[in-house]
PDB file as gemmi writes it, atoms N, CA and C in Angstrom:
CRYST1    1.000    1.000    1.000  90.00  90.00  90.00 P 1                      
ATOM      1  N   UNK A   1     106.932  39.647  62.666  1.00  0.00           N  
ATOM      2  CA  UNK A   1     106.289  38.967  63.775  1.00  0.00           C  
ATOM      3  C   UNK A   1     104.806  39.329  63.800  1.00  0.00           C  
ATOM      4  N   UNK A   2     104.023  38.348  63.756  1.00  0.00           N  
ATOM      5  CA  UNK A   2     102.675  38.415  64.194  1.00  0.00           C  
ATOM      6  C   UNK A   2     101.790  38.379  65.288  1.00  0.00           C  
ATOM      7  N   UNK A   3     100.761  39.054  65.843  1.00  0.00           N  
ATOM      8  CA  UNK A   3     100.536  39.195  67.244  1.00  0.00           C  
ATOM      9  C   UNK A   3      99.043  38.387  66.990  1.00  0.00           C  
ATOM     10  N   UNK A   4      99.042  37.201  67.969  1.00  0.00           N  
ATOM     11  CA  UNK A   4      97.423  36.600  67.581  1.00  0.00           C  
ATOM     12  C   UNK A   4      97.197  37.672  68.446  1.00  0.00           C  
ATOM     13  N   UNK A   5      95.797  38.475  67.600  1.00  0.00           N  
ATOM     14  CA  UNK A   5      95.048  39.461  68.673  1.00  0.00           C  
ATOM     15  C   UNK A   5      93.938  38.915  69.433  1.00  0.00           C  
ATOM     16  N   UNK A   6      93.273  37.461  69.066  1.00  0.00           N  
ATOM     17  CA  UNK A   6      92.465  36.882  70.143  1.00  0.00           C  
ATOM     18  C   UNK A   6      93.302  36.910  71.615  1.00  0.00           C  
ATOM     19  N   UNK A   7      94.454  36.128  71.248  1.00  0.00           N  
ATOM     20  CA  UNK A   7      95.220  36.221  72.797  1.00  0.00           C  
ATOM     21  C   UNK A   7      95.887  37.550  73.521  1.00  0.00           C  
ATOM     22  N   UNK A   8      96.157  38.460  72.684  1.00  0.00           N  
ATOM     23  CA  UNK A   8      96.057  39.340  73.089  1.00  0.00           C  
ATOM     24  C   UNK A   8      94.713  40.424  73.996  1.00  0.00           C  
ATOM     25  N   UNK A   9      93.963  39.870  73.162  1.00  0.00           N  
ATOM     26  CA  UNK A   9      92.443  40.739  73.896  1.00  0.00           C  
ATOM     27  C   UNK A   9      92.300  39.915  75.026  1.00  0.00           C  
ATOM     28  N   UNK A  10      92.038  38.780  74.823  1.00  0.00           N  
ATOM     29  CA  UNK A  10      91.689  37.542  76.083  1.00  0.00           C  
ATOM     30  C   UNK A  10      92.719  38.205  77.124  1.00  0.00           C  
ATOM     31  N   UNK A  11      94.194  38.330  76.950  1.00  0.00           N  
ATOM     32  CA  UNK A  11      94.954  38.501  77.807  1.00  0.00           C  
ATOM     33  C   UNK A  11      94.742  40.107  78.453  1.00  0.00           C  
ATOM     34  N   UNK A  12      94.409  41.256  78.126  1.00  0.00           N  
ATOM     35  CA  UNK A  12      93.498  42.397  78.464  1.00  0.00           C  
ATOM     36  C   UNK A  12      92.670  42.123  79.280  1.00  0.00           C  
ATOM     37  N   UNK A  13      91.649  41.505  78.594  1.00  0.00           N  
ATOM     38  CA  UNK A  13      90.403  41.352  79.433  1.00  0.00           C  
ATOM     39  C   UNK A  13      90.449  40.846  81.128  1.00  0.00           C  
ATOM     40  N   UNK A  14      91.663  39.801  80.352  1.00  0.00           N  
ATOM     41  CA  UNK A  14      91.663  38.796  81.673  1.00  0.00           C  
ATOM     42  C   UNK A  14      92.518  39.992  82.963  1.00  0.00           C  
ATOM     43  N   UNK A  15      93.722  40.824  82.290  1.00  0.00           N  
ATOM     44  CA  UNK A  15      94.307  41.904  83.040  1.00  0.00           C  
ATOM     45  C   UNK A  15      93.326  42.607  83.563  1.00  0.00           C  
ATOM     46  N   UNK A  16      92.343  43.133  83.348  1.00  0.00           N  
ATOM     47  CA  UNK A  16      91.434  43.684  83.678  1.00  0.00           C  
ATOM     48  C   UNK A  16      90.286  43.275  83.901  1.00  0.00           C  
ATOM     49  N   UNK A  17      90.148  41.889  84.830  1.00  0.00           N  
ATOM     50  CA  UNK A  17      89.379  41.116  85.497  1.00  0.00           C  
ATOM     51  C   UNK A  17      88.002  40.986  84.633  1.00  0.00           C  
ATOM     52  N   UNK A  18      88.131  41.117  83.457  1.00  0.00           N  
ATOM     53  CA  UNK A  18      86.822  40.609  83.067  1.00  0.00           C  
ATOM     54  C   UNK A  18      87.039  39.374  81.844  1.00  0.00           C  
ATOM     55  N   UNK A  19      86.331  37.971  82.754  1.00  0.00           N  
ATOM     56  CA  UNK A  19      86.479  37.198  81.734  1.00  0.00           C  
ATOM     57  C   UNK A  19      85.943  37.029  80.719  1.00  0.00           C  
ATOM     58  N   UNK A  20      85.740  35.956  79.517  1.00  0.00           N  
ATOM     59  CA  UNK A  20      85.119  36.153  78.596  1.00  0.00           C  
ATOM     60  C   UNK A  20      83.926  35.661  78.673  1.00  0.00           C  
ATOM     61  N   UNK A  21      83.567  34.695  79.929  1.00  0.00           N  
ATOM     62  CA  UNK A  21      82.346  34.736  80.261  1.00  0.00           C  
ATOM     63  C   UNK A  21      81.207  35.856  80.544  1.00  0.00           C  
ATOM     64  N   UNK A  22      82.094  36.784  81.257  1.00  0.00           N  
ATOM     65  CA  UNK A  22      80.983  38.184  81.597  1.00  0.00           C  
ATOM     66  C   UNK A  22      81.455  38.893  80.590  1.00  0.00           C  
ATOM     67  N   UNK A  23      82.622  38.870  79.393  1.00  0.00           N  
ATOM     68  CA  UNK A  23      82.358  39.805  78.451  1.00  0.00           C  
ATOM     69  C   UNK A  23      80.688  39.235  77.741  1.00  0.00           C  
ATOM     70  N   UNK A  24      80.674  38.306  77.333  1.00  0.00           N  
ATOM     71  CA  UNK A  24      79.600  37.699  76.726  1.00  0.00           C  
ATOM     72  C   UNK A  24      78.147  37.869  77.654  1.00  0.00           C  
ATOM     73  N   UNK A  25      78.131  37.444  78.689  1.00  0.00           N  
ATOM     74  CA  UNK A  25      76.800  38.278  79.708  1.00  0.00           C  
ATOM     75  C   UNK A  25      76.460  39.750  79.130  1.00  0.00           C  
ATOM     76  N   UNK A  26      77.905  40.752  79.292  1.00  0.00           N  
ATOM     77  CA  UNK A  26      77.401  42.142  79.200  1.00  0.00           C  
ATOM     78  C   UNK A  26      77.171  42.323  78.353  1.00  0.00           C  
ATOM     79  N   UNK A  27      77.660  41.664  76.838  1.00  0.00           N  
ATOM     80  CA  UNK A  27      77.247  41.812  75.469  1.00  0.00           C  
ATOM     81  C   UNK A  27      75.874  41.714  75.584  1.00  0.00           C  
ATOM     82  N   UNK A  28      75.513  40.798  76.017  1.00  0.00           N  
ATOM     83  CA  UNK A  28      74.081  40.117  75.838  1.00  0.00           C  
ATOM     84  C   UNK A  28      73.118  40.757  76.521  1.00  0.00           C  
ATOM     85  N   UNK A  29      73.548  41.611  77.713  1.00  0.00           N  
ATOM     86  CA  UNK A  29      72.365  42.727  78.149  1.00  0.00           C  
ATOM     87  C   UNK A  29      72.809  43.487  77.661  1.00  0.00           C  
ATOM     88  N   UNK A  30      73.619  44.016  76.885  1.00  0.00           N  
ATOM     89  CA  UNK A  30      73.674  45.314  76.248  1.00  0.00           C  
ATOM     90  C   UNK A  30      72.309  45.584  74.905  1.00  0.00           C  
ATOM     91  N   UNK A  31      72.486  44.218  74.433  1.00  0.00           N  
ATOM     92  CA  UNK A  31      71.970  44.068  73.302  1.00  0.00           C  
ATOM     93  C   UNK A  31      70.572  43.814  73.368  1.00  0.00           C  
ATOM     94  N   UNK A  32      70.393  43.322  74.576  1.00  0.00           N  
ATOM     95  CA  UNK A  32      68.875  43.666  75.346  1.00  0.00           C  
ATOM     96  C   UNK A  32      68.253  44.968  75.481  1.00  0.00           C  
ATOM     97  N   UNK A  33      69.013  45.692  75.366  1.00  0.00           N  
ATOM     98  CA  UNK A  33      69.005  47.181  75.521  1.00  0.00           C  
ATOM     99  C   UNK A  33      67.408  47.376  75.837  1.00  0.00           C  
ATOM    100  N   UNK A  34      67.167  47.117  77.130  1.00  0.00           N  
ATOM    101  CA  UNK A  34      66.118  47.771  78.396  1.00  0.00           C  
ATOM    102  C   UNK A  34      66.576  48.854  79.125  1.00  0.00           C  
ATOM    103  N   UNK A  35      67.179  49.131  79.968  1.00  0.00           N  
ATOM    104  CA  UNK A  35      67.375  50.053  80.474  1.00  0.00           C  
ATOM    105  C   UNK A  35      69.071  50.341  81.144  1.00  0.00           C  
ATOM    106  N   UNK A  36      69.712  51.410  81.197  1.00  0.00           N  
ATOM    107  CA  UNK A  36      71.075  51.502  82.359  1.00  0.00           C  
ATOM    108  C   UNK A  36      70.706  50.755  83.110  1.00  0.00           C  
ATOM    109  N   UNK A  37      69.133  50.485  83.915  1.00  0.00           N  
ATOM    110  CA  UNK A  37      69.324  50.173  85.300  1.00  0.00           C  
ATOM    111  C   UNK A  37      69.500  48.642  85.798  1.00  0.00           C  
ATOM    112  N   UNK A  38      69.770  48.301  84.227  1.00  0.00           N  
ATOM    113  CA  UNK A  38      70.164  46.546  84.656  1.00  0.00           C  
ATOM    114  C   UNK A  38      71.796  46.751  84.844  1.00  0.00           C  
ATOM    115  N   UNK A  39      72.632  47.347  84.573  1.00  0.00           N  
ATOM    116  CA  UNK A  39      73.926  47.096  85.194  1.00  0.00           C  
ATOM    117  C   UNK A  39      74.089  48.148  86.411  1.00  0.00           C  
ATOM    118  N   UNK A  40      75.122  47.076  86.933  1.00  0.00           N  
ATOM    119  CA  UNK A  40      75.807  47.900  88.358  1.00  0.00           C  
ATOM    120  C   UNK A  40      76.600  48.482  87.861  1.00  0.00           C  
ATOM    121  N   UNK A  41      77.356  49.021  89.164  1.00  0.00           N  
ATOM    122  CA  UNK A  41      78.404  50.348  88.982  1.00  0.00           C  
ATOM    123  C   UNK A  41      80.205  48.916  88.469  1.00  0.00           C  
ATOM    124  N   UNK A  42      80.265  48.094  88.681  1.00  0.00           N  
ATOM    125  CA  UNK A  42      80.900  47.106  88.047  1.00  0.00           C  
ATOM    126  C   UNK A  42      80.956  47.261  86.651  1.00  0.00           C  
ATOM    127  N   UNK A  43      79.844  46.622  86.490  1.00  0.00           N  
ATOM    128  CA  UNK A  43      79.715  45.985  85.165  1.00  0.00           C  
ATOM    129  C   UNK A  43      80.142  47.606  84.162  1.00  0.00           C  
ATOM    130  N   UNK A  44      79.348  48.790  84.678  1.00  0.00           N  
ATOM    131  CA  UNK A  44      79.579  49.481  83.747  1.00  0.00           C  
ATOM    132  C   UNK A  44      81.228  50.354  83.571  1.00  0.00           C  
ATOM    133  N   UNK A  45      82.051  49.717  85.391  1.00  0.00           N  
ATOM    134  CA  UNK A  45      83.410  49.965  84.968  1.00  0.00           C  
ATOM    135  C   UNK A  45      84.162  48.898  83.517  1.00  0.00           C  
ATOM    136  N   UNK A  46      83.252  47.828  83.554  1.00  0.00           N  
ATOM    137  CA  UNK A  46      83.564  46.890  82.661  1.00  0.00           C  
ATOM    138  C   UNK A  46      83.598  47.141  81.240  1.00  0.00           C  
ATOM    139  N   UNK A  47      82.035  47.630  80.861  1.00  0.00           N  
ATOM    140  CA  UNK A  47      82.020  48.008  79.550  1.00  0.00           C  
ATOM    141  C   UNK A  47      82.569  49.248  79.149  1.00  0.00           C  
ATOM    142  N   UNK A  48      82.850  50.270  80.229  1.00  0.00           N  
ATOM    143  CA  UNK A  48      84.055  51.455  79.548  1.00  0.00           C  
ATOM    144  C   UNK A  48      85.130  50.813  79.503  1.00  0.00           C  
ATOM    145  N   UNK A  49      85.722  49.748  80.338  1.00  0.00           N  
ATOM    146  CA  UNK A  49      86.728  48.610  79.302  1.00  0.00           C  
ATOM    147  C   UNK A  49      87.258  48.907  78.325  1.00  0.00           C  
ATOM    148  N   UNK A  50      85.807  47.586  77.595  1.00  0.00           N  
ATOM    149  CA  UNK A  50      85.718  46.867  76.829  1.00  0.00           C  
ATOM    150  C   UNK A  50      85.556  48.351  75.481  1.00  0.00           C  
ATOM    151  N   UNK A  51      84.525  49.392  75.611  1.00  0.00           N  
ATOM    152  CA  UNK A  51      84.234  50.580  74.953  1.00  0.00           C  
ATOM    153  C   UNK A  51      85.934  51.192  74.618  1.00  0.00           C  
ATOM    154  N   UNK A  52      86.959  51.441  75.505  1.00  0.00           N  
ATOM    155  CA  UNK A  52      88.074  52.030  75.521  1.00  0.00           C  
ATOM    156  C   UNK A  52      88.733  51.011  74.938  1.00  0.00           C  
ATOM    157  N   UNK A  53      89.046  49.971  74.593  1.00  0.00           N  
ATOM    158  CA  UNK A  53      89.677  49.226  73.956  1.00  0.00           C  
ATOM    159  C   UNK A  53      89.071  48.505  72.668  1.00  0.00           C  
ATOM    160  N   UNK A  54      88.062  49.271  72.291  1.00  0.00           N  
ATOM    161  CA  UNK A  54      86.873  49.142  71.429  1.00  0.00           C  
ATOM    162  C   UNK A  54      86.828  47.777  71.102  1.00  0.00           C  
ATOM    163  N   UNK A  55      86.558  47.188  71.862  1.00  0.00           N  
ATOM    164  CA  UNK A  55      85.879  45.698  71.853  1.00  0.00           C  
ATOM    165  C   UNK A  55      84.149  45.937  71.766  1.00  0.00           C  
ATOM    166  N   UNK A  56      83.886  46.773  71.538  1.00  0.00           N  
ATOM    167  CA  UNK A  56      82.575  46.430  71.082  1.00  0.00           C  
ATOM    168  C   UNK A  56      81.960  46.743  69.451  1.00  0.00           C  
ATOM    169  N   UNK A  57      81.224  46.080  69.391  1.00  0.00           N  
ATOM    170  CA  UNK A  57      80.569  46.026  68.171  1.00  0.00           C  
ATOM    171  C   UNK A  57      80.032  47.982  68.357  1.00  0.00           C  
ATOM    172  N   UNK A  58      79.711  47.934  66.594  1.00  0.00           N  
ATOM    173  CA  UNK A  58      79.010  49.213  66.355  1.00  0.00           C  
ATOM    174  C   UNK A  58      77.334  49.147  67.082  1.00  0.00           C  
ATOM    175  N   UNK A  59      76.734  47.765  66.526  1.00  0.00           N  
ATOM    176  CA  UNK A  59      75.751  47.770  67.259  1.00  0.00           C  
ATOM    177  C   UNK A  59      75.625  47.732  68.876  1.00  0.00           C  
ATOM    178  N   UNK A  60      76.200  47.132  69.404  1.00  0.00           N  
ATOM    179  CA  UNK A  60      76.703  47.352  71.072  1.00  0.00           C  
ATOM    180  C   UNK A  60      76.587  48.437  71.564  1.00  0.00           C  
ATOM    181  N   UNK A  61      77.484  49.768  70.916  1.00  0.00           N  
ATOM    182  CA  UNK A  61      77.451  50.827  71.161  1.00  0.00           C  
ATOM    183  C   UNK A  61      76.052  51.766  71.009  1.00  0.00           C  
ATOM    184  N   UNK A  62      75.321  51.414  69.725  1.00  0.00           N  
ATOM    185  CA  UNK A  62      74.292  52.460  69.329  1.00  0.00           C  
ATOM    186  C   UNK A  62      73.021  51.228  70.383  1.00  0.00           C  
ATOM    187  N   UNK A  63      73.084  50.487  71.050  1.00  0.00           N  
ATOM    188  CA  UNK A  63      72.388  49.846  72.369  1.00  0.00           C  
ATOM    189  C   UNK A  63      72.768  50.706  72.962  1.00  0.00           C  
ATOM    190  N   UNK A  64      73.753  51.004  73.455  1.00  0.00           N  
ATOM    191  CA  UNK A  64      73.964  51.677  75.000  1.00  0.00           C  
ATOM    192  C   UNK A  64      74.037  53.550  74.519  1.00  0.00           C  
ATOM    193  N   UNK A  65      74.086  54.074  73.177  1.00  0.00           N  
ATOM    194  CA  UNK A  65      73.522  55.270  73.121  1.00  0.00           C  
ATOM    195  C   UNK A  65      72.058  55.177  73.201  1.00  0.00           C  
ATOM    196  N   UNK A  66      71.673  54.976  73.180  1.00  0.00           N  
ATOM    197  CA  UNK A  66      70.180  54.643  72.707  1.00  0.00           C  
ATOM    198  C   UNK A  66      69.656  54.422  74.371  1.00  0.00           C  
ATOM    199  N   UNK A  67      70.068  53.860  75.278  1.00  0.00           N  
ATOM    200  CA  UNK A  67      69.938  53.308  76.689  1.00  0.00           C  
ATOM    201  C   UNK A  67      70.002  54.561  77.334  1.00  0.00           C  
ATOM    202  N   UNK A  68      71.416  55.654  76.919  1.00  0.00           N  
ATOM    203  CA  UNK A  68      71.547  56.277  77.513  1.00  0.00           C  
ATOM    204  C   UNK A  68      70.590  57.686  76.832  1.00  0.00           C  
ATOM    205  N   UNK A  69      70.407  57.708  76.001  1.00  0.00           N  
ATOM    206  CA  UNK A  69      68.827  58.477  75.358  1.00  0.00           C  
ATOM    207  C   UNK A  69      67.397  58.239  76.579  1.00  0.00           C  
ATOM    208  N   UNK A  70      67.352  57.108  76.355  1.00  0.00           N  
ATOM    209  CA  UNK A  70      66.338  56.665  76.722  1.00  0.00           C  
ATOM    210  C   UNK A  70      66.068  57.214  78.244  1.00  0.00           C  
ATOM    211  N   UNK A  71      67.224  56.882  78.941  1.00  0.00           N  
ATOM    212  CA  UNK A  71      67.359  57.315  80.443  1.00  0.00           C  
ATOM    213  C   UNK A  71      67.381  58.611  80.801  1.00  0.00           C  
ATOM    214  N   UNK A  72      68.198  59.463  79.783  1.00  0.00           N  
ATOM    215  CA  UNK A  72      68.168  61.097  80.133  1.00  0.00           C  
ATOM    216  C   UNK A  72      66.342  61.562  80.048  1.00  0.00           C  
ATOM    217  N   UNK A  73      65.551  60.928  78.999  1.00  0.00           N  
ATOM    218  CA  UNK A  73      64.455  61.556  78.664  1.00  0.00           C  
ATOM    219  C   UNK A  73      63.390  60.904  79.327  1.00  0.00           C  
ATOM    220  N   UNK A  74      63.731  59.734  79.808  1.00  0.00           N  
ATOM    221  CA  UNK A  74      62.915  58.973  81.483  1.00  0.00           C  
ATOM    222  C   UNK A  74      61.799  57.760  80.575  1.00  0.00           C  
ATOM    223  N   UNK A  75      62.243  57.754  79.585  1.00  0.00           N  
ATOM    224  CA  UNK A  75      61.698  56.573  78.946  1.00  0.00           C  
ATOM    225  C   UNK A  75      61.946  54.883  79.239  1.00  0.00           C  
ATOM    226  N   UNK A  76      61.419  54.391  80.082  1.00  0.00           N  
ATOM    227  CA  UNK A  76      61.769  53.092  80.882  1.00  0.00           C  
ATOM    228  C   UNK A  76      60.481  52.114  79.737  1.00  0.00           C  
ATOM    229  N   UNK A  77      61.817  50.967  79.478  1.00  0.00           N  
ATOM    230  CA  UNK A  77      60.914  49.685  78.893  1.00  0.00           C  
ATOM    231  C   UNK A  77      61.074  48.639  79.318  1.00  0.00           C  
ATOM    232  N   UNK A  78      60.017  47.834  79.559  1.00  0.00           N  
ATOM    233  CA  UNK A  78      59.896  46.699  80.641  1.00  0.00           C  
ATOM    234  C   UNK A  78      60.278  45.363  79.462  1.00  0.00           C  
ATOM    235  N   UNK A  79      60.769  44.354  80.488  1.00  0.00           N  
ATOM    236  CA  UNK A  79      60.756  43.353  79.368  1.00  0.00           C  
ATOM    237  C   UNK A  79      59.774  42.720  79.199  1.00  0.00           C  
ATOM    238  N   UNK A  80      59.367  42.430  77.597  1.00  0.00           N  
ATOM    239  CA  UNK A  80      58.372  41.381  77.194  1.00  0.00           C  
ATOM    240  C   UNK A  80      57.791  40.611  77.662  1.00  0.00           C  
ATOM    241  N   UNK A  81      56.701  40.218  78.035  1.00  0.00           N  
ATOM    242  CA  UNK A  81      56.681  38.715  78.933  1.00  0.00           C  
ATOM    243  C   UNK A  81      55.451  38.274  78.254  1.00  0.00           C  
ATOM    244  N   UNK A  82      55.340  36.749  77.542  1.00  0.00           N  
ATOM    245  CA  UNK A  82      54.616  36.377  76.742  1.00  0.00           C  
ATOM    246  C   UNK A  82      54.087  35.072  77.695  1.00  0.00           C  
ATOM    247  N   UNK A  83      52.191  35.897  77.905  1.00  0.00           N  
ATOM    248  CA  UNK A  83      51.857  34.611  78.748  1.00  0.00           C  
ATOM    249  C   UNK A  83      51.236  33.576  77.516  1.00  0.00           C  
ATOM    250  N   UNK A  84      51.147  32.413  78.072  1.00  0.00           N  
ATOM    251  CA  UNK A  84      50.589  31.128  77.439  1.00  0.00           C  
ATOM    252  C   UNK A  84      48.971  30.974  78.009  1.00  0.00           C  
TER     253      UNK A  84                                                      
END                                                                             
């Protein structure tokens, strides 16, 4: 017997109220990797999730080490903003 693991994860995620819409949001500020202080206390019950059921990419992770570097040593980076 074979287990589709898409429906399996989908079905996780969804057990654990995070759809695949905000999996894909948090991916996407993760990978923004500015600062901890863009997620709430939510989101980051979310991505220890997604981290504990290792749904994340290697790069995902070395974002949010790197975030959490950044924050212990008080290094804050603003986002880009490109005037015209």
């Amino acid at each position: 017997m074979q287990i589709d693991m898409t429906k399996f994860i989908n079905d996780y995620l969804k057990k654990e109220g995070i759809s695949p819409k905000v999996a894909t949001e948090l991916r996407y500020k993760i990978n923004e990797g500015l600062s901890l202080d863009q997620f709430n206390e939510s989101e980051f019950k979310m991505i220890k999730t997604m981290c504990g059921a290792d749904m994340l990419t290697n790069s995902e992770l070395r974002g949010l080490v790197l975030m959490m570097c950044n924050d212990e040593l008080g290094i804050k980076f603003e986002e880009d903003i490109w005037e015209t």
